[in-house]
Structures are given as C-alpha cells and as structure tokens.
C-alpha positions in Angstrom: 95.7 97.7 -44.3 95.6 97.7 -40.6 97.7 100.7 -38.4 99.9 100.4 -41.6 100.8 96.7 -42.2 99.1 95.1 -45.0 97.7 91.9 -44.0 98.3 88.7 -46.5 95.4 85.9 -46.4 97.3 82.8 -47.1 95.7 80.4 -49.2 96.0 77.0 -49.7 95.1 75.0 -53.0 94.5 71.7 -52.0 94.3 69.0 -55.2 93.0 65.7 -55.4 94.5 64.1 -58.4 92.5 61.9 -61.0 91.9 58.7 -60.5 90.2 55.8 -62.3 86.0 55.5 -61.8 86.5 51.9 -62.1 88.3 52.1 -58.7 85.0 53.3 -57.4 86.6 56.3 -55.6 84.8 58.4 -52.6 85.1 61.7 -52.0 88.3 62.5 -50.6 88.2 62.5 -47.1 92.0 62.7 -46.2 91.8 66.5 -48.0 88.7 67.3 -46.2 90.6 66.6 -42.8 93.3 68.6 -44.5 90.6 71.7 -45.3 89.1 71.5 -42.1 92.3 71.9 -39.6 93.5 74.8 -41.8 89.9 76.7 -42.0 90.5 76.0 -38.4 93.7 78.1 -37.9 92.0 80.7 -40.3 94.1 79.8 -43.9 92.0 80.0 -46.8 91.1 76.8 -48.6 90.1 75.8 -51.6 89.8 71.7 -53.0 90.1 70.9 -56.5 89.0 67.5 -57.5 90.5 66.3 -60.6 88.5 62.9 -60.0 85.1 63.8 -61.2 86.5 67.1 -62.8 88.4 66.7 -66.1 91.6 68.4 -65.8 93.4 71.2 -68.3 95.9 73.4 -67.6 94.0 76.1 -68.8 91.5 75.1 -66.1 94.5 75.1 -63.6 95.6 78.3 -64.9 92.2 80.0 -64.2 91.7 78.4 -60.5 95.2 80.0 -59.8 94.2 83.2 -61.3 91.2 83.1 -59.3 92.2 82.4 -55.8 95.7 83.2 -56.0 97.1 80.3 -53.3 100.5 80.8 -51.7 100.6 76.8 -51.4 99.8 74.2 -53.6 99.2 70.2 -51.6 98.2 67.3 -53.6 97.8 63.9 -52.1 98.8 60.4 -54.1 98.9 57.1 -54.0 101.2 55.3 -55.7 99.4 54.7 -59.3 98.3 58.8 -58.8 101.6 60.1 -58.5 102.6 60.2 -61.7 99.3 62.2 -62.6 99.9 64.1 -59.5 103.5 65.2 -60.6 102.2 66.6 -64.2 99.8 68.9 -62.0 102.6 70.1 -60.1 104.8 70.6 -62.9 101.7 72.6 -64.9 101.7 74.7 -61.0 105.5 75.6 -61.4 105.2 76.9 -64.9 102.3 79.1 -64.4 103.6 80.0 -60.9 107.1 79.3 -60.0 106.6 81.1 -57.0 103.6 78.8 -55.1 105.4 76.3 -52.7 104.3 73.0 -54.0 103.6 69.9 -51.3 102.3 66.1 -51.5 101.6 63.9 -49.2 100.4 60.7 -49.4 101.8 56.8 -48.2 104.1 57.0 -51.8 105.8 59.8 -51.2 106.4 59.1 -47.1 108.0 56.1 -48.3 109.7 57.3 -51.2 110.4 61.1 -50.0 114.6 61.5 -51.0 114.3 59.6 -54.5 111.0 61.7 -55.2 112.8 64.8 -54.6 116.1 64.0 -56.5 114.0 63.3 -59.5 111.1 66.1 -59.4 112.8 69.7 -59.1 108.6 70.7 -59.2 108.2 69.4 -55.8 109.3 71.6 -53.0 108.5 69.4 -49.9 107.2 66.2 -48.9 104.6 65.7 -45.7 105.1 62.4 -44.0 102.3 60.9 -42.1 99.1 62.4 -41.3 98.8 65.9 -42.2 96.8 67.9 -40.5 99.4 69.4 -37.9 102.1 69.4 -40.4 100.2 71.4 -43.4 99.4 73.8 -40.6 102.6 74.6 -39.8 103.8 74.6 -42.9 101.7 77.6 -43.5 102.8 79.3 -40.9 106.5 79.1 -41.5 105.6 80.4 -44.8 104.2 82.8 -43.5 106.7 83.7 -41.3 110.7 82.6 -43.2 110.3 79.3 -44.4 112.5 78.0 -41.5 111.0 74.4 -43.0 113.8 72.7 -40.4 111.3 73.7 -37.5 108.5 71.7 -38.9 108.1 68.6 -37.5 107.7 65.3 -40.6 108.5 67.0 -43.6 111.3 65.8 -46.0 112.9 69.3 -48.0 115.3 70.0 -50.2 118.5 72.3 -49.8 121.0 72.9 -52.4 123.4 70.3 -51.6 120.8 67.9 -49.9 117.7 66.0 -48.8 116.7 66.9 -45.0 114.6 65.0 -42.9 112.9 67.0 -40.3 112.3 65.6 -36.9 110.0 63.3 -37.0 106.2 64.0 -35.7 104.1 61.9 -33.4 100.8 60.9 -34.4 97.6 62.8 -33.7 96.8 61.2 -29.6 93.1 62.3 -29.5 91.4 62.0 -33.0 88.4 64.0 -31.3 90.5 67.1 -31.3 90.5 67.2 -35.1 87.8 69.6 -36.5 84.9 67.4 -38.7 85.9 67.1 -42.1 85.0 70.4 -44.6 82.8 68.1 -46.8 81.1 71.4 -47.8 84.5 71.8 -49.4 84.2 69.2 -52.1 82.2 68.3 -54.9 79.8 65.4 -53.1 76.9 66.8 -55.7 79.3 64.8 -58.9 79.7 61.7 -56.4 76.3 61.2 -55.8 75.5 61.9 -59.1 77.7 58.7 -59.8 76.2 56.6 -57.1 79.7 56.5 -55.4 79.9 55.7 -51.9 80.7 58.5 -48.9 83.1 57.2 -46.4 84.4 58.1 -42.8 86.6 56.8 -40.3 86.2 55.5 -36.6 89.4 54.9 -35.7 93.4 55.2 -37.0 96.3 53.2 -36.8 96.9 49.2 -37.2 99.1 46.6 -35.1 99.0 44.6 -37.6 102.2 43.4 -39.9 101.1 42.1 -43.3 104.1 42.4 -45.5 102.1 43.9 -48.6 100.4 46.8 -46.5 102.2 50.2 -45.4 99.2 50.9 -42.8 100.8 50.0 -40.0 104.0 52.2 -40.9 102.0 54.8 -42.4 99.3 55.5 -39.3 101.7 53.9 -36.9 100.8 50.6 -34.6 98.6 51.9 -31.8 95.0 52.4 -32.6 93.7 55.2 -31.7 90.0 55.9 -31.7 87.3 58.9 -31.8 84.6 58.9 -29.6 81.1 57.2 -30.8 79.4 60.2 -30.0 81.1 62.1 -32.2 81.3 59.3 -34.7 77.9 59.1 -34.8 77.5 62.7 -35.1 79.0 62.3 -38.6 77.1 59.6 -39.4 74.2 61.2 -38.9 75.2 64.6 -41.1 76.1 61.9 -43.7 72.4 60.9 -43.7 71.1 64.3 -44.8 73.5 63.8 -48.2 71.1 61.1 -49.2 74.2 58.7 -50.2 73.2 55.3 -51.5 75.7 54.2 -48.5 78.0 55.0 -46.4 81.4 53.5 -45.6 82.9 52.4 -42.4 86.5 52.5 -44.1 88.6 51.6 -40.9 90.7 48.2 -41.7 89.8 47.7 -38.0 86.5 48.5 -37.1 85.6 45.2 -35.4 88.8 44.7 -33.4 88.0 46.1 -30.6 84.7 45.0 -29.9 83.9 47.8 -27.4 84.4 50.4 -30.0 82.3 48.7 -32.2 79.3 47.7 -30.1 79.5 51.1 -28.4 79.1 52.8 -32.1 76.5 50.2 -33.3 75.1 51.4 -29.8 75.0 54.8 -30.3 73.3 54.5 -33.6 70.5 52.6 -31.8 70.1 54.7 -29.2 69.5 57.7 -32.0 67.0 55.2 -33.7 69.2 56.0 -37.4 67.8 54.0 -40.5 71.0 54.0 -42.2 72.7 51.6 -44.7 76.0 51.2 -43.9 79.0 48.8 -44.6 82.4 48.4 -43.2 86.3 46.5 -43.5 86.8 43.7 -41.0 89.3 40.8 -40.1 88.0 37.4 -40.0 89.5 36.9 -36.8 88.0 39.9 -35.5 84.1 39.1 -35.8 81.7 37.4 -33.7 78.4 36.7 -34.0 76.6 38.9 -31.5 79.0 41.5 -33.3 77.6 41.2 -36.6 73.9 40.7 -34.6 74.3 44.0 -33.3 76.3 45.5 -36.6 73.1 44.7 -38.6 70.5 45.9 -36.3 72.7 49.1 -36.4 72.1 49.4 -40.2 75.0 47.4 -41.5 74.9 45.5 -44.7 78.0 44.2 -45.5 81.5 43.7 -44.2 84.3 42.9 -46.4 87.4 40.6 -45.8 91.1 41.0 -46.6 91.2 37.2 -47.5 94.4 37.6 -49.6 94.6 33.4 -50.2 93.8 29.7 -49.6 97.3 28.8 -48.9 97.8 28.5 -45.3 101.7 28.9 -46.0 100.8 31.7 -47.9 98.8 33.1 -45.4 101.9 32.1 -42.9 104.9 33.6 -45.3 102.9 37.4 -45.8 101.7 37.3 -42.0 98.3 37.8 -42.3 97.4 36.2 -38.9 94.7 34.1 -40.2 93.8 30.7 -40.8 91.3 29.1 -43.2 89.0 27.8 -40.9 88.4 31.2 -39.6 87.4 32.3 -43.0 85.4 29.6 -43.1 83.5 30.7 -39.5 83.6 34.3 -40.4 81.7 34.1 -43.5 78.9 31.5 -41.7 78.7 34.0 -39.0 77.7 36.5 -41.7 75.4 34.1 -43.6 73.7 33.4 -40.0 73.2 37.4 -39.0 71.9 38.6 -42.6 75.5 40.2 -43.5 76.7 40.2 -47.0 80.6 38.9 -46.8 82.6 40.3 -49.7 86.4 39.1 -50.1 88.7 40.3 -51.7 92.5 37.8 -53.3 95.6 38.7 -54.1 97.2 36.8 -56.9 100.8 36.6 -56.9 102.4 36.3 -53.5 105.6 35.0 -51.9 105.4 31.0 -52.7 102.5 31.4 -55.5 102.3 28.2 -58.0 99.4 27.4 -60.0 99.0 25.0 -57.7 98.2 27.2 -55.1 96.3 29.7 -57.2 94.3 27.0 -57.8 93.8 26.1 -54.0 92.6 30.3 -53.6 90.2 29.8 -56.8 88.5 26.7 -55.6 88.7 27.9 -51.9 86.6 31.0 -53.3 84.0 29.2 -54.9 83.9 27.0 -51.6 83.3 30.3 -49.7 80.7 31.5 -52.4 78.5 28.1 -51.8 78.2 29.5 -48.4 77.0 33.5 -49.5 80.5 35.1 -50.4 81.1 37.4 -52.4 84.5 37.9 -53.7 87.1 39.3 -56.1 90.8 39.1 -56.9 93.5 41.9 -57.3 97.2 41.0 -58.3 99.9 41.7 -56.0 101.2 45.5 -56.5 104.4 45.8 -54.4 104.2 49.2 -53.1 106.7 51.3 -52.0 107.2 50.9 -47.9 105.9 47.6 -47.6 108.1 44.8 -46.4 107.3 42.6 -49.2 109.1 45.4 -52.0 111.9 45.8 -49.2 112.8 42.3 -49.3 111.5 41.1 -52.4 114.8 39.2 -53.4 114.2 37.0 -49.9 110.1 36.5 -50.4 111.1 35.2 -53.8 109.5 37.9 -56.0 110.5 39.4 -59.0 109.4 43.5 -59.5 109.0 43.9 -63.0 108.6 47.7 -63.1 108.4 50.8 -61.5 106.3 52.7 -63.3 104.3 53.8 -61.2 100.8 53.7 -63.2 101.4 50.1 -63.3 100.6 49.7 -59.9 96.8 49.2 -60.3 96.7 45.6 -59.1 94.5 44.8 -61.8 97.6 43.5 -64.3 100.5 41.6 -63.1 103.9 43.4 -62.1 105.3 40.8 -60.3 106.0 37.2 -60.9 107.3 34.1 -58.7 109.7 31.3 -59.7 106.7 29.1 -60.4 104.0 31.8 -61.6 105.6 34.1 -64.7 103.1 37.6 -65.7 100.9 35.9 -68.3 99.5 33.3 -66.2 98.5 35.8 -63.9 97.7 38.6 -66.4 95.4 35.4 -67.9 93.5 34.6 -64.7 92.5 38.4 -64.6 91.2 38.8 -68.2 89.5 35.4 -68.0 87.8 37.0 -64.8 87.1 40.0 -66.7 85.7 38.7 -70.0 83.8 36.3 -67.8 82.0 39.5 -65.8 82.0 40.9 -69.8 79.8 38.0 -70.1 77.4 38.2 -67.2 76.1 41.3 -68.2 76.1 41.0 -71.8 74.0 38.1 -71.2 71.5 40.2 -68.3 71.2 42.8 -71.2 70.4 40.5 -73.8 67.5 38.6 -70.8 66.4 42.3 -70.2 65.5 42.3 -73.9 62.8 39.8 -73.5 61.9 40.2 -69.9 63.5 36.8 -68.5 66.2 39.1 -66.6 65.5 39.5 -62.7 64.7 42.8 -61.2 68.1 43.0 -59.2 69.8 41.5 -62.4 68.7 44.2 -64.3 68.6 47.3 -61.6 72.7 46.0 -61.4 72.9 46.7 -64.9 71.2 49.7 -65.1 73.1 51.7 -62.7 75.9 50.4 -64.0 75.5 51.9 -67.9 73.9 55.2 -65.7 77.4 55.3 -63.7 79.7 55.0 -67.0 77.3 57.2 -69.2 77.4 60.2 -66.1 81.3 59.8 -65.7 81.4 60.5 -69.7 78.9 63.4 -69.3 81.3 64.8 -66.1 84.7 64.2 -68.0 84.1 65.4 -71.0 81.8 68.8 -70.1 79.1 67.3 -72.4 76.5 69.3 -70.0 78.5 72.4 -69.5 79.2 72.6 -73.1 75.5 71.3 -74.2 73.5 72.5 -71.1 72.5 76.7 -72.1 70.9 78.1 -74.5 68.1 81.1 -75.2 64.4 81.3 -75.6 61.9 83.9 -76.6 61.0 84.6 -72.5 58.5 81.7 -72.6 60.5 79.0 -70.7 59.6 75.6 -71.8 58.9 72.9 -69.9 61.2 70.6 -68.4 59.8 67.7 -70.1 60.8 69.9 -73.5 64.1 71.1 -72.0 65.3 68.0 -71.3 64.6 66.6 -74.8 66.2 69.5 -76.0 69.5 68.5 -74.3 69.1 65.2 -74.6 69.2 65.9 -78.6 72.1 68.3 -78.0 74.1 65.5 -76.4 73.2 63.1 -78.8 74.6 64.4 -81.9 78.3 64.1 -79.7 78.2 61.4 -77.4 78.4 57.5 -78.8 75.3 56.2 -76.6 71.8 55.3 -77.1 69.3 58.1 -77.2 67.1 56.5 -74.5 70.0 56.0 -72.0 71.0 59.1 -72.1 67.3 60.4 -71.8 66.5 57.8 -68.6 70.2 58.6 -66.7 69.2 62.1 -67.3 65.9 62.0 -66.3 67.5 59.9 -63.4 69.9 63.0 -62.6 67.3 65.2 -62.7 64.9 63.3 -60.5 67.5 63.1 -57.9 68.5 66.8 -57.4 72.1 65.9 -59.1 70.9 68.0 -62.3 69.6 71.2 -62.2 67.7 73.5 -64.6 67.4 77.5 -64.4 65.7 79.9 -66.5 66.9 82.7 -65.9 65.8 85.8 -68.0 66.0 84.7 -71.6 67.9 81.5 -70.9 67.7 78.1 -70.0 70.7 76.6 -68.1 71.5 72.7 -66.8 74.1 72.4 -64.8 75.3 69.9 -62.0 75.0 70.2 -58.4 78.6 70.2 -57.8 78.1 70.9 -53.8 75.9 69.8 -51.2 
C-alpha cells in the first residue's frame, strides 16, 4: 500500500512446451529474450520448461498457486502446439481468469483459424515478441484496450481482429541479454545439449518450405560483435560441450562474420563453436578465419541433388557449389554436416535417388549428412500453393509435422516409399551402434566409436531419470547423523533406482557418477538426511 493505492506486481508465466529429446532441443532462447525485455520494464517473470521437466497438471496447478501470474505466454512450433494447447486449456480450468498468449511461427501464420477453434487461447503475438509481450502487460494493466497493441491477433464476440501491424526490432543491441539465469541450463547440460545464441535476424531469402523470411522479415539486421562476443564469452563460464551460432545466415555477410571471428581473436577465447551456413555463402579465408576463431563445424541446408529441384523450391543454389563448399571445409579443418529433404515439388525415385547418391558423393569428400521429409508448414509458400507445386498434404495434425515420417506425397513418390527410405536409414543407424556395442565388448571398437555411444545411452538414461522424477522421487532419505560417504550414497541411490528403472546397473552407476562428476548432480546432508538433487540453474 502506497499513500493509499495498493500496488499489483504483474507477473508473467512464461512456458516452454515439451518437445522431443531426439530433436536435440537447446535451451529456449526466444523465451529468455521474452524474460529479459519484461524483467526490463519491471514485470515479474517466471519460465517453466516443460522440455526437460515432466509436465502434470497438478504441477501446473502448484506453479500457479505459487506465483500467481496475471498472464500466461507459451511459444510453439508447429508439432508443439498441440501440446502447447493442452497446457493452456489445464491454465483456463484452474484459472479462467489468467489472460493466456502464444506466439510462435504456427500461430503468426495460423492466428484466425487458431482462435476460432481454441476458446482457451485469448490472443495471439505475431512476430518477434519482445515489444509486443511488453505491451501487452501494460494494457493489462491498464483496460485491456488490446486494439492499441501493435501485432497481436484477438478475439471479440462477433470476430477475429488484427491489430496494426508491428515493425521489426531496428537495433538488436537495444534488446536486454537474454535471462538465461531464468531457465533450467543445469538439466541441459546435464544432457549434453547444446546452448545457442544469435548474431543476427532476418533472411532475404525465399525458399518455398521456410517461413523465416516472413516470420523475421527480409532485411538482416545485426548486433554488434562486441556485444556478441560478450555473450559468447558468459556462455563459456556454463561449461557447455558447445555452443551454437544458430543464425541461418551467419556467413552472408562476410564483414559480420570476420568482424565476430575477429573479436573472439582479439579476446584470445578457446571456445568450441559451430554455426548454420549457405553454400554460396562461404569462402575459404572465411572458414580459415571461422576455425582459428574456435569453430568446428558448419552445417548446410542442402535440401537435394536435383538441380530442378533445387530450381522449383528456390534455394539459390547449384550442385557445384555444394561440391566447392564442402572442399573448402575439408581444406580448412571444418566438419560439413548437411542436412535433405525428401519429398519436394517434382520428387521421383529417380531423383531421390540422384540426392542419395549425391550424398554419399559428398561423404567421399568429409560430409556429413542426414535427411528429414518435407513437413509443409503453415506460412510457407509451398503449403500455400501446394496444388500448383504438385504436392499432396496428407494431414493436418499437427504432431505429424516432425519431418521424420512422410505427410506429403508427389505424383511419382506415394508416403511408403518415403516412410521406407527413413526407417531403412534408421534401422541402418540401429545397426551402427548395435554393432560399436557389440566391438566395445571385446575391445575392437575405436575410442570415438565408443565415446559416441557412450554419451549417447548417458543422454537417453538422464532424459528418463529427468522425465520420470526417478531422482527426486529416489534421491532423500535419513541417517543416524553419520553421513556416508559419497562413494556409499551414490550406491545407495544407484540401488534405489534400480529396482524401478529398466537399465543396467552399471550404466546407471557410470552416467551418475558422470552427473556427479560434472556438478549436474548434487548431494546434501543436511541434518539427519541425505539429499540428491539436480542442478536445475546455473
């Protein structure tokens, strides 16, 4: 109470919905933006990461209880919306009276239909956020006059309103640094994901599967490599096995990027770092100084062999820059990963064939590569016009759109033929690491064969520990004021765990012992008990 008004904190529940670990997710850094511009303008923030924290609505029902937000935001893409929507709905029930908002490049291009069908949702941000969820507070806060908030679509009893719409952010250096102290890093590290930042937004480019251009708009705009490399080297203290350049563009303009690479000289930084690029967009005394800089690896939208493929989806690339790109890595000490997509305007199995052999070409020469299936999300100009690109959308259900099973198909390429190339790729993977265990076994496997197998049952056996609250449910217990010793503790949980969890004794003793080593698993004793716990936060 102040001279008589009471003053309301407003609080904002921001929510990062679940999504798969084989996706190999980073922490969110699009909600940590979000936190940071409203700590900024004084609204109280709170992330809840539903990735690497297993969702219940009785958990919901406590964090609401708890901090008691006036707004609820959750971000999607579109095979997390659906998830995303049950979370809202769970909000609405136990709160009807928390304003509920998504964002996200699904909802900005599916904003009227969204709202028509989910009563739970109040309003949709389009765009980058961090102006709009700002003012959004504040005409809470003030009589929810939502029509003067710039690039938000709302819902009135008789209609759907568009608001005007709202420029993107000029100068990216007058954002606030993320609030990674806001989310969970401790349960990403634990899982040996990746942490990510961004140099740069926006894309003039026009491939007709991709929404980035419409979503971040055509100009690029850039943050200054001082302040880029300020974050880079904050990210160094987290002790992340690597850190991720995630810009599409990063080597476009090659003043940006030798001016970063540059900076991180200058500073003398050992870091490891990788970053996206566009074969067209590399040079050699790029990569040159890239890798002296710390860089590892770059990876390349490849998307096909085809040049009419390549022609028809407007990629802007030809196969004998491919071809230069990836010897331009192999020369500078690089890695080039790739990724396909399976499935486009004018696919045969003739043509699938042509990207398959034109990958193993490409691996001859150091490449590294996957494939994905086309997923036809909603914005792109390929989904728009799918009737004149010759493609047939099986489904919108919106889970589907993983890009890992077929949802499309072309006159001359049906779903099983694509669905088959996937598992055979797949089962063949299956394969590889059956056969590195089975090597391990009698010591014929390699070290990196084996380290690559390793960390790969350690990622899948902490991700089971994290989701199913094996340590939180496992991790306490008492003793007679005599502590044990860690050594003792640990078998003592590791025996607790065991009795639950379908995994070999000794992995679950070496990925804990692993946890523990690396400060992602803590013990305490505290009076007459001994607790494990994670390190959620860093």
């Amino acid at each position: 109470m102040r001279f008589g008004i009471l003053i309301i904190t407003m609080r904002i529940l921001l929510i990062n919905p679940y999504y798969p670990i084989s996706e190999t997710p980073s922490p969110p850094l699009g909600l940590a933006y979000l936190a940071a511009a409203l700590a900024e303008a004084d609204i109280e923030v709170k992330i809840l990461d539903l990735v690497v924290f297993p969702y219940s609505r009785a958990m919901l029902q406590n964090v609401l209880e708890k901090f008691q937000p006036q707004i609820a935001g959750l971000t999607a893409v579109t095979m997390t919306v659906d998830h995303a929507m049950g979370v809202i709905r769970d909000i609405k029930d136990l709160n009807p009276d928390i304003l509920t908002i998504m964002g996200g490049p699904h909802v900005t291009f599916c904003a009227p239909d969204t709202l028509k069908k989910h009563s739970e949702l109040d309003i949709i941000v389009l765009g980058e956020g961090e102006r709009t969820i700002v003012d959004l507070s504040r005409a809470l806060d003030t009589g929810r006059d939502w029509n003067r908030v710039k690039g938000i679509v709302y819902r009135t009893d008789a209609e759907i309103c568009y608001t005007a719409q709202r420029e993107p952010i000029a100068d990216l250096d007058e954002l606030p640094d993320p609030a990674r102290g806001l989310l969970p890093l401790g349960r990403y590290h634990a899982l040996g994901m990746p942490i990510s930042l961004t140099t740069s937004r926006g894309c003039p480019f026009k491939c007709i599967f991709c929404v980035g251009r419409k979503m971040v708009g055509s100009k690029v705009r850039y943050r200054s490599p001082t302040r880029i490399v300020d974050e880079m080297e904050y990210l160094a203290t987290l002790n992340f096995h690597q850190i991720n350049i995630a810009d599409d563009l990063f080597t476009a303009n090659h003043k940006h990027c030798l001016a970063v690479c540059d900076e991180m000289i200058k500073r003398r930084l050992r870091l490891r770092w990788t970053s996206f690029a566009r074969v067209d967009t590399v040079s050699e005394a790029v990569l040159t100084k890239m890798k002296t800089a710390g860089c590892s690896a770059v990876s390349f939208g490849i998307e096909s062999g085809n040049p009419q493929i390549l022609k028809t989806i407007q990629k802007g690339i030809t196969r004998e820059q491919v071809v230069a790109a990836v010897n331009m890595c192999r020369r500078t000490g690089v890695t080039p990963f790739a990724s396909f997509i399976l499935g486009l305007p004018g696919e045969t199995p003739q043509t699938i064939r042509q990207t398959m052999d034109f990958g193993e070409q490409l691996k001859k020469l150091g490449l590294l590569f996957g494939f994905h299936l086309l997923a036809p999300f909603p914005g792109t100009e390929i989904r728009e016009n799918s009737d004149r690109y010759g493609i047939r959308i099986l489904t919108d259900d919106w889970s589907q759109y993983h890009a890992n099973r077929a949802i499309v198909e072309t006159p001359a390429v049906d779903r099983q033929m694509l669905d088959d190339i996937v598992i055979d790729w797949e089962n063949e993977y299956n394969m590889l690491l059956a056969d590195i265990k089975q090597r391990m076994l009698n010591d014929s496997a390699s070290a990196q064969e084996a380290e690559q197998l390793i960390n790969l049952e350690r990622i899948v056996l902490v991700y089971d520990l994290m989701m199913k609250s094996f340590i939180e449910q496992n991790g306490s217990w008492t003793h007679d004021g005599q502590p044990q010793s860690r050594e003792d503790s640990l078998d003592v949980l590791c025996n607790k765990i065991s009795t639950d969890l379908n995994a070999a004794p000794q992995l679950i003793r070496d990925t804990l012992s692993h946890a523990l080593r690396q400060g992602d698993l803590v013990c305490q004793d505290l009076a007459e008990t001994t607790q494990w716990q994670w390190r959620d936060y860093i």
